[in-house]
Residue, then its C-alpha position, 0 to 999 in steps of 0.5 A: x954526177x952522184x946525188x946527195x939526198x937530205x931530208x929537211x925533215x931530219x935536220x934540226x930546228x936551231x939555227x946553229x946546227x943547221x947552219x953547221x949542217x947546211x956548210x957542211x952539207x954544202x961542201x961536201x956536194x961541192x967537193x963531190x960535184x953532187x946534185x944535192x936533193x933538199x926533199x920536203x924543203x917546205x921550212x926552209x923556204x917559207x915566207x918570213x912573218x913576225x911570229x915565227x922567229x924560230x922559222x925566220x932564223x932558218x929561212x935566213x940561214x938557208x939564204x946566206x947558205x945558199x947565196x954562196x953555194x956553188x952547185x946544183x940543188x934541187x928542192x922539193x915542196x908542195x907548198x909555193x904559195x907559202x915561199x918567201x920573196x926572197x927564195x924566189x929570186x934566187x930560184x933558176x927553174x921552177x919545175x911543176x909536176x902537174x897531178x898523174x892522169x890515169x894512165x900514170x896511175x896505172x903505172x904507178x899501181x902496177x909497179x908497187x902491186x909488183x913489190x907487193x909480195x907476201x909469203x904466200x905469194x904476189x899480189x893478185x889484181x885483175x885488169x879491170x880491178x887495176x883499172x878502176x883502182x887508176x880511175x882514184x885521183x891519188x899521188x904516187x905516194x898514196x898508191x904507194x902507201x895503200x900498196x904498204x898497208x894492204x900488204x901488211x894486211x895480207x902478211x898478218x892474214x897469211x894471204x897474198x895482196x888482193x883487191x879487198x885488201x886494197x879496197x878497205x885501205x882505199x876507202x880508209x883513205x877516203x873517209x880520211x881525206x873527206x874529214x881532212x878536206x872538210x866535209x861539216x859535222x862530221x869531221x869533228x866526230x871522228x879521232x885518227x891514231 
């Protein structure tokens, strides 16, 4: 079966469009028997409220879309505490993927630090280096983004990939998730680009 991705986030915020979208969309997975993939489906899934008529008339145009599709669509979201009533009910299988152990960790670093070539060569990462950067409670999509950076890094300093370059993405990566979990006074004195 192929596999049509659509990422909610390049799909307009009117409701005609998307519903124009959506049919489309809809028929030609059908058609193709595709398994559809909805990534980061989080606007079309949330809870109705009285304030957001803009959100409410998507939310509604998603349902009656996806009350006659005949197919397999996946949705991915981070957010199901924020669902409307309504698209749990017509939810199948709800899978949860649980946070990464270390050892997923170290899998997930490896792979990128792989891709992490620059002119000069491959990332270098000892073991034990790898092995602490596991011990980091971090999602794939973090690793991979400090994988990018500390490669850009290393590109403009025409050098390979190496456990500095990582480290100062790391710890970049920290002070901004401290400030954005909230850490007192001190989130209020710091500005991100």
């Amino acid at each position: 079966m192929p596999l049509y991705v659509l990422p909610a986030g390049q799909l307009s915020i009117d409701a005609v469009e998307v519903e124009k979208i959506l049919s489309n969309t809809f028929k030609l997975a059908s058609h193709w028997r595709a398994i559809l993939l909805l990534d980061e489906a989080d606007v079309f899934v949330e809870q109705r409220t009285t304030e957001n008529t803009l959100r409410n008339a998507l939310v509604t145009v998603f349902l009656r879309k996806l009350e006659y599709f005949e197919g397999i669509l996946f949705l991915t979201t981070n957010r199901v505490r924020t669902f409307d009533e309504a698209i749990v009910s017509r939810i199948h299988l709800a899978i949860r993927y649980n946070p990464l152990d270390q050892s997923a960790r170290k899998e997930i670093w490896k792979s990128f630090l792989a891709k992490a070539k620059t002119k000069q060569g491959p990332a270098v990462c000892k073991s034990k280096d790898l092995n602490r950067l596991a011990g980091i409670d971090l999602n794939g999509r973090e690793i991979k983004n400090i994988v990018s950076t500390a490669q850009a890094l290393a590109e403009y300093e025409e050098t390979q990939v190496n456990m500095s370059y990582l480290e100062i993405v790391v710890a970049a990566n920290r002070e901004f998730q401290t400030d954005f979990k909230g850490a007192g006074q001190i989130e209020s004195r710091n500005s991100y680009a």
